[in-house]
N, CA, C and O atoms as a GROMACS GRO file, in nm:
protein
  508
    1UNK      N    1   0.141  -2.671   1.070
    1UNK     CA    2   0.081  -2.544   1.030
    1UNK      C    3   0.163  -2.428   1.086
    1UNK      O    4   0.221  -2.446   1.193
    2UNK      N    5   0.172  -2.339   1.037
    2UNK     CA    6   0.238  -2.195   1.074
    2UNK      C    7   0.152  -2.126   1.146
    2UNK      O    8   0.042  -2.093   1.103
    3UNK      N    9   0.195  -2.100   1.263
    3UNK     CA   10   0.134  -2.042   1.374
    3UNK      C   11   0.145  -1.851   1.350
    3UNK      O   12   0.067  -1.764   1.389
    4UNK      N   13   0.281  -1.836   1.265
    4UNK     CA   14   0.348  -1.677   1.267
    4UNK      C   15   0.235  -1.601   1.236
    4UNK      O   16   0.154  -1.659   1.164
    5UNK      N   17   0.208  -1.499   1.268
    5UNK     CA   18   0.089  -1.381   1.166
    5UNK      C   19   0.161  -1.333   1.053
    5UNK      O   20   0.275  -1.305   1.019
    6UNK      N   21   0.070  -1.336   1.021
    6UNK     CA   22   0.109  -1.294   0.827
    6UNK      C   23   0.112  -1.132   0.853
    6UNK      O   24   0.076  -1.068   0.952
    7UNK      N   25   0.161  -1.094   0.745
    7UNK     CA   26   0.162  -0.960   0.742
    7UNK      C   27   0.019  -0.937   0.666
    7UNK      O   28   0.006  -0.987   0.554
    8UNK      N   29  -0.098  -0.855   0.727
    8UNK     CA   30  -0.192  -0.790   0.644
    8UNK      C   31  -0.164  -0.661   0.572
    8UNK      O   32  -0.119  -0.561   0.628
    9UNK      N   33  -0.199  -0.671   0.430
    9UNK     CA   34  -0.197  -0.590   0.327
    9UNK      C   35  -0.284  -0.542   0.294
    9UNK      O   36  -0.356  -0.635   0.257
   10UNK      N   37  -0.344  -0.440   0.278
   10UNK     CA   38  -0.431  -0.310   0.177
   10UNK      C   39  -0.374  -0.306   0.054
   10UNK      O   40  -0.254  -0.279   0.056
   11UNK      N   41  -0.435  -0.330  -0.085
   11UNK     CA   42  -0.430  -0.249  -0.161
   11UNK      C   43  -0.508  -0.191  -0.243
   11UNK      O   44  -0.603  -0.250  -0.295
   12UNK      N   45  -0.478  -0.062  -0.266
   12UNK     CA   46  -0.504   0.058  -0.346
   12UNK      C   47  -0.453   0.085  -0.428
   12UNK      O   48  -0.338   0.126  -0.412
   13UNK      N   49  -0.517   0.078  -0.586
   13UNK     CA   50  -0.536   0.133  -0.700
   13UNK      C   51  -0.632   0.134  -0.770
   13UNK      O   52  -0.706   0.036  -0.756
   14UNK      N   53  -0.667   0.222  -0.858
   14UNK     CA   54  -0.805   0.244  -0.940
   14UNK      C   55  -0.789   0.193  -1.084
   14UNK      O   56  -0.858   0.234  -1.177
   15UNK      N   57  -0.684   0.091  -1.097
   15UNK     CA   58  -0.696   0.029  -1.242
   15UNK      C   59  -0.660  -0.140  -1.177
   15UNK      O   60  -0.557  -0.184  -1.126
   16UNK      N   61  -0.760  -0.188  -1.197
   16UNK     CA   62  -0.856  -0.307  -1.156
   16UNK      C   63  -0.738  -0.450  -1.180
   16UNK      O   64  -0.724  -0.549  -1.109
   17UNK      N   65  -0.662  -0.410  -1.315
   17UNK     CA   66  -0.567  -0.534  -1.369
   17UNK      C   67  -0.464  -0.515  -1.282
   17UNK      O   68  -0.410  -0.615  -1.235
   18UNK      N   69  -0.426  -0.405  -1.251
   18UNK     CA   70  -0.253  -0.391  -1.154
   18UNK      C   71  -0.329  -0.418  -0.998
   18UNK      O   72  -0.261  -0.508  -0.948
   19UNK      N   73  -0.413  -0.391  -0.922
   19UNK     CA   74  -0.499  -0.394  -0.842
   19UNK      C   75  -0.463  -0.587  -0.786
   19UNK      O   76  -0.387  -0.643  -0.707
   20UNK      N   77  -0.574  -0.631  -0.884
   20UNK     CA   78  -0.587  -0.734  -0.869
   20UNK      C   79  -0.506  -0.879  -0.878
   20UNK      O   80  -0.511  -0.996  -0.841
   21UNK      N   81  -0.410  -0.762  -0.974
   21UNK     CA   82  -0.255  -0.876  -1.024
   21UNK      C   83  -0.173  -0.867  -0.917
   21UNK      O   84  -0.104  -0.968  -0.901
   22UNK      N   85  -0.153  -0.761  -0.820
   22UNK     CA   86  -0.055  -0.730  -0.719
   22UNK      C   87  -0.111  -0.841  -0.603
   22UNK      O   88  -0.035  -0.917  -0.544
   23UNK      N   89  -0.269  -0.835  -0.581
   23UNK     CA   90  -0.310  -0.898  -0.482
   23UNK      C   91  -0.311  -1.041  -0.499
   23UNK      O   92  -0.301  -1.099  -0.391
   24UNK      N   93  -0.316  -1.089  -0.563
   24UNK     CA   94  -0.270  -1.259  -0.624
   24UNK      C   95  -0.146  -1.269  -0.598
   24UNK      O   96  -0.128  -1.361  -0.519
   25UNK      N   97  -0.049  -1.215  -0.628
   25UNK     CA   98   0.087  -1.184  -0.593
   25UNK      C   99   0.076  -1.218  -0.464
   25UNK      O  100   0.087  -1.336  -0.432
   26UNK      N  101   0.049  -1.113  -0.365
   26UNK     CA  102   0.094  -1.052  -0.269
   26UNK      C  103   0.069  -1.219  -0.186
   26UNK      O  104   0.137  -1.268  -0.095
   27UNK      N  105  -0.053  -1.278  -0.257
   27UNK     CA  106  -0.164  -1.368  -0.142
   27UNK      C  107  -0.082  -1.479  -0.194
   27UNK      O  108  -0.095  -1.584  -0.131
   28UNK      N  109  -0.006  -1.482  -0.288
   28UNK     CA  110   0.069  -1.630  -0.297
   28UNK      C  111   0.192  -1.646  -0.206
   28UNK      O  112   0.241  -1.759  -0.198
   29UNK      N  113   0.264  -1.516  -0.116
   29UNK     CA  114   0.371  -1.496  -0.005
   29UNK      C  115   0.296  -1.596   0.101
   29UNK      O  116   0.174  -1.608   0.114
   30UNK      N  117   0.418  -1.678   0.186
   30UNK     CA  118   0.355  -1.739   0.288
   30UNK      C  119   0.305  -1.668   0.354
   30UNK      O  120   0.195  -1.691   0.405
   31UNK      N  121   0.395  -1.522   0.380
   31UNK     CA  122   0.395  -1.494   0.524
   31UNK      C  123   0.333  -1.346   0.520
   31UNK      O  124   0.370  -1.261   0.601
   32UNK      N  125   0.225  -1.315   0.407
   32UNK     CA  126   0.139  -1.222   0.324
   32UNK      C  127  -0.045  -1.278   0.356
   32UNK      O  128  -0.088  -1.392   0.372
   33UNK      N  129  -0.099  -1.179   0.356
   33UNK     CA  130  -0.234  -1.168   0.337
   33UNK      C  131  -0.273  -1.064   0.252
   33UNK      O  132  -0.175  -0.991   0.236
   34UNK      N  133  -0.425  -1.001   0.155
   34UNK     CA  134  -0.440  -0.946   0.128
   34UNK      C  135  -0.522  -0.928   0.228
   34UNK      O  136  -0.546  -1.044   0.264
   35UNK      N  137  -0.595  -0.837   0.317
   35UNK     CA  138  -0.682  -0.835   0.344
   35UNK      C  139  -0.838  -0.722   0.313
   35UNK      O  140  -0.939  -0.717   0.383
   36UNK      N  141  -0.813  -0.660   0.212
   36UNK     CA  142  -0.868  -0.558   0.128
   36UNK      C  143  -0.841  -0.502   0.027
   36UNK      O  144  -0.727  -0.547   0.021
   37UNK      N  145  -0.849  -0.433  -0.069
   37UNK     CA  146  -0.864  -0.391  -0.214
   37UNK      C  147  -0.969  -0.273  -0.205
   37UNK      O  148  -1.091  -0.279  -0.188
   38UNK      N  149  -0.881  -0.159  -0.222
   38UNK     CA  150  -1.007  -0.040  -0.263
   38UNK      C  151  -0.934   0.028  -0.400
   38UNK      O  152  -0.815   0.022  -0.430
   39UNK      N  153  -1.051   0.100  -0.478
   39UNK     CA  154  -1.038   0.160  -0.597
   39UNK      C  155  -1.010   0.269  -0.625
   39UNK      O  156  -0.993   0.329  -0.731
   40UNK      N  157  -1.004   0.308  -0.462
   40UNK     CA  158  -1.002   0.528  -0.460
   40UNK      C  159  -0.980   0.561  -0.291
   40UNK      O  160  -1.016   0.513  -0.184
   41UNK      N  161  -0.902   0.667  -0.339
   41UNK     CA  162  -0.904   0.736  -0.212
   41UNK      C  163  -0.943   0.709  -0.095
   41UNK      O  164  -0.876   0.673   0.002
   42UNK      N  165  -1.122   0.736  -0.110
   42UNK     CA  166  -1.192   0.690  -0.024
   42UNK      C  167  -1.211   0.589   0.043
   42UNK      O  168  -1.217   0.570   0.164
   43UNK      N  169  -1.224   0.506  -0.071
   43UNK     CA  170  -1.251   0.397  -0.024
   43UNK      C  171  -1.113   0.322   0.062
   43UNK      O  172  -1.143   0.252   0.159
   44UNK      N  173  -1.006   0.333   0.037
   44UNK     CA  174  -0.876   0.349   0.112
   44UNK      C  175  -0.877   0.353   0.224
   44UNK      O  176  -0.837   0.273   0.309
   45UNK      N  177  -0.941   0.484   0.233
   45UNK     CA  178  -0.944   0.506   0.368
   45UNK      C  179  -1.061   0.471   0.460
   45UNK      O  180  -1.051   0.510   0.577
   46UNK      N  181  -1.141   0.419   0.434
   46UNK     CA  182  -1.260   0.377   0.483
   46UNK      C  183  -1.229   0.222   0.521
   46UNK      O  184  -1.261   0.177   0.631
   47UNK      N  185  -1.171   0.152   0.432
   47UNK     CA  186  -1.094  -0.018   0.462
   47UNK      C  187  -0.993   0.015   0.555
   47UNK      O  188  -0.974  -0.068   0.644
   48UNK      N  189  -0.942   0.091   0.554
   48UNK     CA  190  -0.817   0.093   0.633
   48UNK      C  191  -0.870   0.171   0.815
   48UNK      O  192  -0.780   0.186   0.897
   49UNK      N  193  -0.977   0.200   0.843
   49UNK     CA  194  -1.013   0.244   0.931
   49UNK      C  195  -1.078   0.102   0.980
   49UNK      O  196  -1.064   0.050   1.090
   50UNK      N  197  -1.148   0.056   0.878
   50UNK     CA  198  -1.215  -0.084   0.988
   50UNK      C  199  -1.147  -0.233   0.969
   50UNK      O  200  -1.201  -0.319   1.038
   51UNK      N  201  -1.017  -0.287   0.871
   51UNK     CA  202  -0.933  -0.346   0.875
   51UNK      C  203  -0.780  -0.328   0.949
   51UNK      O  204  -0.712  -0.422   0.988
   52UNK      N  205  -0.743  -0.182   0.960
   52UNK     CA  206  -0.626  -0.161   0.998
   52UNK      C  207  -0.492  -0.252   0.957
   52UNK      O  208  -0.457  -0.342   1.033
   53UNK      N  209  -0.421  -0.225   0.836
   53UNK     CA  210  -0.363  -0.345   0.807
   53UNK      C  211  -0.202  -0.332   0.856
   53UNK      O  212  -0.159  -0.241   0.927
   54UNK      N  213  -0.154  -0.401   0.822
   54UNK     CA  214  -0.011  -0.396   0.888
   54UNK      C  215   0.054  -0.292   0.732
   54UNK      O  216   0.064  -0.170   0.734
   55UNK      N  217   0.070  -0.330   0.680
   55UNK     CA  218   0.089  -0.227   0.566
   55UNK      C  219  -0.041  -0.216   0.417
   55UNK      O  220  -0.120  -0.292   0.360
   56UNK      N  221   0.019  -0.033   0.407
   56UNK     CA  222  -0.047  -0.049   0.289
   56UNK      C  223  -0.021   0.003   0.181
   56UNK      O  224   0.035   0.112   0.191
   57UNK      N  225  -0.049  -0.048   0.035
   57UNK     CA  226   0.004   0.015  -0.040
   57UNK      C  227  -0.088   0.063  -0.172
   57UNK      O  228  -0.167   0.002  -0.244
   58UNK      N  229  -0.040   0.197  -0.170
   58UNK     CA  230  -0.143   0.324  -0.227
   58UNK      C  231  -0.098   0.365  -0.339
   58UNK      O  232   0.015   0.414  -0.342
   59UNK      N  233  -0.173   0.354  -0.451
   59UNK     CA  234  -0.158   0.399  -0.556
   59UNK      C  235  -0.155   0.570  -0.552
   59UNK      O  236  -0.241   0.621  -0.480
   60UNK      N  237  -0.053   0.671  -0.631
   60UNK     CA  238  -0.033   0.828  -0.618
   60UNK      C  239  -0.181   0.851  -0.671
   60UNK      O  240  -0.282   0.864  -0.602
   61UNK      N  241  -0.173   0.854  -0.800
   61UNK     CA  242  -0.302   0.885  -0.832
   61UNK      C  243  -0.431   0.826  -0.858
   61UNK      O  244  -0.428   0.734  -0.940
   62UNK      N  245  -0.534   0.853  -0.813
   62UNK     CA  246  -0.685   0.747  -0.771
   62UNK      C  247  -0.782   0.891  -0.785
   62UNK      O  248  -0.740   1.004  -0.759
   63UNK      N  249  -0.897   0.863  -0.824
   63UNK     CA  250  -1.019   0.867  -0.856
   63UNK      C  251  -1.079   0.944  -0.677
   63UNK      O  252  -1.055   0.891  -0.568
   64UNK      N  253  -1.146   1.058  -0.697
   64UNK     CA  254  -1.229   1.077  -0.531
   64UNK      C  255  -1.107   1.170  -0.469
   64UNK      O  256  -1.095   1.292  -0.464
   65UNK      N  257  -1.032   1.077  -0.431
   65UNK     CA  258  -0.909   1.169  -0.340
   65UNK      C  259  -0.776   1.115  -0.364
   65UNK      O  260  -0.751   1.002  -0.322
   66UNK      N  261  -0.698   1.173  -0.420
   66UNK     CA  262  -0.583   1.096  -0.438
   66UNK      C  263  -0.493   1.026  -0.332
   66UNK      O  264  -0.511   1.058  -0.214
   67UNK      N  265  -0.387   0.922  -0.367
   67UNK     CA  266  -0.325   0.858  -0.290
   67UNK      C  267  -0.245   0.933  -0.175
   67UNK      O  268  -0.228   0.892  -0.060
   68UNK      N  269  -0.195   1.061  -0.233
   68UNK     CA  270  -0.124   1.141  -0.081
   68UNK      C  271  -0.222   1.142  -0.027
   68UNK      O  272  -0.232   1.062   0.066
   69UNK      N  273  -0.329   1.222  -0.054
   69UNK     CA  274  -0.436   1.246   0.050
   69UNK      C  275  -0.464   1.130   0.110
   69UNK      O  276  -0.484   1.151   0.230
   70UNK      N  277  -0.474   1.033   0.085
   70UNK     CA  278  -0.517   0.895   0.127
   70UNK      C  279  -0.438   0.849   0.229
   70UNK      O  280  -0.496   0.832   0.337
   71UNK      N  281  -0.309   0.822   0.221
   71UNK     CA  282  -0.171   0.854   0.264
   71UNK      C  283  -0.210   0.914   0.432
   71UNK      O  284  -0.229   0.867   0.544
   72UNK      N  285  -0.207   1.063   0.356
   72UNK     CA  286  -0.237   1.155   0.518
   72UNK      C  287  -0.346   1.110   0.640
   72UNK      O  288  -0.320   1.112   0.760
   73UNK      N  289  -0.466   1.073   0.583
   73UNK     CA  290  -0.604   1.072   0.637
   73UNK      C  291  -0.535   0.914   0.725
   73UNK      O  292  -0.506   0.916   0.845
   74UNK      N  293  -0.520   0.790   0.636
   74UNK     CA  294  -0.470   0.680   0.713
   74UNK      C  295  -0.380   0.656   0.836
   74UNK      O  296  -0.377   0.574   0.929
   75UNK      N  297  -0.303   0.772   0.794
   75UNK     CA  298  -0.170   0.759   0.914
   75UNK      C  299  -0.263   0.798   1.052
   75UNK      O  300  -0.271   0.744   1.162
   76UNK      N  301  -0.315   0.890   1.008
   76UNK     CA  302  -0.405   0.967   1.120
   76UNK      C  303  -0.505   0.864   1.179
   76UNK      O  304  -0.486   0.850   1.299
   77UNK      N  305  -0.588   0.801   1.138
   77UNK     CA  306  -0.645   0.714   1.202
   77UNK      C  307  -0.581   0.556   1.240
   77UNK      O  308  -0.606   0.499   1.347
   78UNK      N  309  -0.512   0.510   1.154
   78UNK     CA  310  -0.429   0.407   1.210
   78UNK      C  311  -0.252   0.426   1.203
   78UNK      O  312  -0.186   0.385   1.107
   79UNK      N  313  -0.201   0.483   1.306
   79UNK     CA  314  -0.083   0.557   1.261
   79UNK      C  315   0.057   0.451   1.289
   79UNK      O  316   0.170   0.499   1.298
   80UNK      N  317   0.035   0.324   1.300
   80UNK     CA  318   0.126   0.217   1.274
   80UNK      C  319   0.125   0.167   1.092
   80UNK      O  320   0.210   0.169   1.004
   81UNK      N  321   0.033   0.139   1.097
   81UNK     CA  322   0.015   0.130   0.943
   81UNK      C  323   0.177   0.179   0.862
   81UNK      O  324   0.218   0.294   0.842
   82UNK      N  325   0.231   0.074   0.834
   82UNK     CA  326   0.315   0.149   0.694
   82UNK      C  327   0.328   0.154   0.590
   82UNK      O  328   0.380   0.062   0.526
   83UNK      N  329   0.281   0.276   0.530
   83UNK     CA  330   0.264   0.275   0.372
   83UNK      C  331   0.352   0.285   0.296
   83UNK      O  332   0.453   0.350   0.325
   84UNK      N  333   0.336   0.214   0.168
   84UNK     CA  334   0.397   0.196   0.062
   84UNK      C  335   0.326   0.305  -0.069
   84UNK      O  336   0.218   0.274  -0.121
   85UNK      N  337   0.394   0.421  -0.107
   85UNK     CA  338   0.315   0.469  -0.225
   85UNK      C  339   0.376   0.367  -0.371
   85UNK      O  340   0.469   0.286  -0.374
   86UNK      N  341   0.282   0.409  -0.479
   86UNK     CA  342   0.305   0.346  -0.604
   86UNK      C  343   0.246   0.455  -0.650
   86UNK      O  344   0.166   0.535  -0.601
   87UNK      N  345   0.337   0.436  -0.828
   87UNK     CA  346   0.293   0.513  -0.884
   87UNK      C  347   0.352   0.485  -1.011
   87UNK      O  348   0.436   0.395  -1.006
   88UNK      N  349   0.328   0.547  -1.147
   88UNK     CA  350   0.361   0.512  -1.324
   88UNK      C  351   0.461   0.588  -1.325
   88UNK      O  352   0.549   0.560  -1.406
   89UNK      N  353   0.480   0.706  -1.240
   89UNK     CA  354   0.585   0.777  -1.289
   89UNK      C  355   0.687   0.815  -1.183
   89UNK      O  356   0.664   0.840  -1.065
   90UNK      N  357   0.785   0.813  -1.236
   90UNK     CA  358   0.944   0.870  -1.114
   90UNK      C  359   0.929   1.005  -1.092
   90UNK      O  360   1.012   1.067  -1.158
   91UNK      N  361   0.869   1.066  -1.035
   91UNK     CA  362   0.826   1.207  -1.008
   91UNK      C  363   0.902   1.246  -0.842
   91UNK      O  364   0.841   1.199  -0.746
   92UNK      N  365   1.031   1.329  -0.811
   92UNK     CA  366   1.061   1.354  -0.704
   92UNK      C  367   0.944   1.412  -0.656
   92UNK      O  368   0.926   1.386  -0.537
   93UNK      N  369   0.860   1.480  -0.708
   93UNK     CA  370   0.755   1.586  -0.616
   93UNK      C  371   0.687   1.446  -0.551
   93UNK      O  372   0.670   1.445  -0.429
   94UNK      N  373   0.648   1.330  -0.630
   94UNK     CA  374   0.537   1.270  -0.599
   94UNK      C  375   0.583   1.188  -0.472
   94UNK      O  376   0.510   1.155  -0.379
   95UNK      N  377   0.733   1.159  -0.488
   95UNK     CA  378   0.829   1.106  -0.354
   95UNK      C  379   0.818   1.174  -0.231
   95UNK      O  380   0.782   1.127  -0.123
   96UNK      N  381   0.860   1.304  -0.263
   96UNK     CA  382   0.862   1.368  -0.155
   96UNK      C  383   0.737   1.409  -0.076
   96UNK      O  384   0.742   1.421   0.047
   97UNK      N  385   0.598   1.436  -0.165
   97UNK     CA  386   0.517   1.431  -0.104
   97UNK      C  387   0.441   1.314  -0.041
   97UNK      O  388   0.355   1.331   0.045
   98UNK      N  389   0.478   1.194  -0.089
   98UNK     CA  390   0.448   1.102   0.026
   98UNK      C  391   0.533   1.053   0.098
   98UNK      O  392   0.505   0.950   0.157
   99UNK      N  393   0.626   1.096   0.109
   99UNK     CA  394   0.723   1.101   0.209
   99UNK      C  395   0.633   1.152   0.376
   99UNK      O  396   0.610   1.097   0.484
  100UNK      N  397   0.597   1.320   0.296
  100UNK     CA  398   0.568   1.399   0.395
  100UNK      C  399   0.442   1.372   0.442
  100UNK      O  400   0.406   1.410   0.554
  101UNK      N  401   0.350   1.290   0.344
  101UNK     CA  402   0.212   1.229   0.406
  101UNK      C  403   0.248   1.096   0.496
  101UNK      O  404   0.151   1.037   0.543
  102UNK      N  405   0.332   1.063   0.514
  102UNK     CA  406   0.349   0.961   0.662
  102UNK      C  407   0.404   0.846   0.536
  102UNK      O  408   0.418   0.736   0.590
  103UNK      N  409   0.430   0.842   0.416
  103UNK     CA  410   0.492   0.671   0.355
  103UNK      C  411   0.624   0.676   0.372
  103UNK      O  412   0.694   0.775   0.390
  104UNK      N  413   0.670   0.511   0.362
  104UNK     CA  414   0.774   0.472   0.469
  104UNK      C  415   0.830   0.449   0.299
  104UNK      O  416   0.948   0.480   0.289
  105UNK      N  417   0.788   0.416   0.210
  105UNK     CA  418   0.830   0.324   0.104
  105UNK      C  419   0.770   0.426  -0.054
  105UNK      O  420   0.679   0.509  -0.044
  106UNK      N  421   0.830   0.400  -0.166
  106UNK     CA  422   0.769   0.484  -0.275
  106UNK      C  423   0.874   0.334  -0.406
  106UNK      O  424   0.988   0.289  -0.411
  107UNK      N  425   0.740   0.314  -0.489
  107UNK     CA  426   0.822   0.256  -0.620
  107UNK      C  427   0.772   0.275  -0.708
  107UNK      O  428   0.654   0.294  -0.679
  108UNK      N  429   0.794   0.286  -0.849
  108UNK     CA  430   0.755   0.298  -0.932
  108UNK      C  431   0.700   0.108  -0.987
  108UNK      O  432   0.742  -0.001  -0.948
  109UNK      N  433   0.591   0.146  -1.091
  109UNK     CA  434   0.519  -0.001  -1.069
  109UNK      C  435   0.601  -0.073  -1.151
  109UNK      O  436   0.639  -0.180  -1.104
  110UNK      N  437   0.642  -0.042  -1.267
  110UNK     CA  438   0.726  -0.097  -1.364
  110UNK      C  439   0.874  -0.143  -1.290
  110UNK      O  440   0.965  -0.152  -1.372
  111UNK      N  441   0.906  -0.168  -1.173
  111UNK     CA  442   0.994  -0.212  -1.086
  111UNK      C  443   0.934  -0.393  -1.114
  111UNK      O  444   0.828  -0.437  -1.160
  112UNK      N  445   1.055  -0.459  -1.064
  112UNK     CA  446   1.013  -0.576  -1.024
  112UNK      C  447   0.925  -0.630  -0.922
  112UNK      O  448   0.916  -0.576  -0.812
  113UNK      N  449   0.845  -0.759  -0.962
  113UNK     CA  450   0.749  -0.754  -0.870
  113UNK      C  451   0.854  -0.818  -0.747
  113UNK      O  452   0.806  -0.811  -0.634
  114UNK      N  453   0.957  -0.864  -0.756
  114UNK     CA  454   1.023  -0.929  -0.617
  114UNK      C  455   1.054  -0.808  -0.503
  114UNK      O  456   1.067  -0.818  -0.381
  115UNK      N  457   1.060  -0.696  -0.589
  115UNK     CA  458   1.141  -0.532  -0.501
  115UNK      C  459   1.031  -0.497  -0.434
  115UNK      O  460   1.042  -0.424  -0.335
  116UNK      N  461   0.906  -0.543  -0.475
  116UNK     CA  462   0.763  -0.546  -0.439
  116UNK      C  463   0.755  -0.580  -0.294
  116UNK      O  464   0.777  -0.514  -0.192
  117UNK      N  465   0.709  -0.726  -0.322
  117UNK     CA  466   0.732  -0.821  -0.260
  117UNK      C  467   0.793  -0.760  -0.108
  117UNK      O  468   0.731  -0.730  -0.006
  118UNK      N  469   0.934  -0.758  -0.139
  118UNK     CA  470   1.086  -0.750  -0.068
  118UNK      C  471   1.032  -0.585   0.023
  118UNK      O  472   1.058  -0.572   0.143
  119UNK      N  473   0.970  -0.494  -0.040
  119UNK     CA  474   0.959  -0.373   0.022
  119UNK      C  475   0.820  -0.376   0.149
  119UNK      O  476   0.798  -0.313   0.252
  120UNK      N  477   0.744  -0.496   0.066
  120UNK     CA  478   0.617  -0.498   0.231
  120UNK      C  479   0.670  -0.568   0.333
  120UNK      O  480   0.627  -0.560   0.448
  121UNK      N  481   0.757  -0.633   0.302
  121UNK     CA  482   0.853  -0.697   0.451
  121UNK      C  483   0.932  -0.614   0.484
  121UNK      O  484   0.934  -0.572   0.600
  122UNK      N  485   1.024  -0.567   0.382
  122UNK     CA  486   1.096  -0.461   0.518
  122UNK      C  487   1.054  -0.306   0.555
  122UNK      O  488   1.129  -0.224   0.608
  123UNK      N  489   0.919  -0.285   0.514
  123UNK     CA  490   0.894  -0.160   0.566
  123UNK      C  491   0.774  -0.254   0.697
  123UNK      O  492   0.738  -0.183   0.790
  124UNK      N  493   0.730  -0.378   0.696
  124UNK     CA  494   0.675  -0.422   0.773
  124UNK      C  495   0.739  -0.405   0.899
  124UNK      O  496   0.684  -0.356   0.997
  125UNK      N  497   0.898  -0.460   0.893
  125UNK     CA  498   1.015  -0.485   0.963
  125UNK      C  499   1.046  -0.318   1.027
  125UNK      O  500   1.106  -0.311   1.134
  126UNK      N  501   1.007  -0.208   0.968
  126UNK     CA  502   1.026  -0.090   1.032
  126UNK      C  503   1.142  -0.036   0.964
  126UNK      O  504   1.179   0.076   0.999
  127UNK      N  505   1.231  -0.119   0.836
  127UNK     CA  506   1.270  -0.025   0.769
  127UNK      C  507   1.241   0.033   0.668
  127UNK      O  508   1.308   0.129   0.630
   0.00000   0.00000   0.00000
């Protein structure tokens, strides 16, 4: 048996098929957990205050409060956490502003799911 800790994952998005397809994904990595799924903002940030995950990754735009905001509020209460934004569109504003809300990582979803994958380990890793 593998003794290593998995990396715990959050994810956040408010469309249920990319949501739930990422987290099947994510939970078939050995060395991956999902350990939550929220639909909004809020709720984001509310899992991520009483899970604290090793990374997380936030959909830009969500329902309640959007993903920067989500972004900001998280770092602040669990400020190891490293986030990953996502988003439909290549928008520098939307980069740069989660840049500046504390994310370590930004892809567009239509990327491969391996760059996926490949980006919660090495922003896990601290790059």
């Amino acid at each position: 048996m593998d003794t290593k800790k998995k990396i715990r994952v959050l994810v956040a998005d408010d469309h249920p098929t990319f949501r739930e397809g990422l987290s099947l994904l994510l939970k078939d990595e050995p060395d991956m957990e999902v350990i939550g799924q929220a639909a909004d903002g809020e709720e984001a940030i509310k899992l991520a205050k009483e899970l604290c995950p090793d990374v997380a990754i936030i959909d830009v735009i969500m329902p309640k409060l959007g993903g920067i905001e989500a972004a900001q509020h998280i770092k602040e209460v669990c400020p190891d956490v490293a986030i990953i934004m996502i988003s439909a569109y290549d928008y520098e504003s939307y980069l740069l502003a989660s840049l500046r809300a504390g994310a370590v990582g930004y892809l567009v979803k239509d990327a491969p799911t391996q760059d996926l994958v490949n980006a919660v380990r090495l922003v896990h890793g601290g790059e």
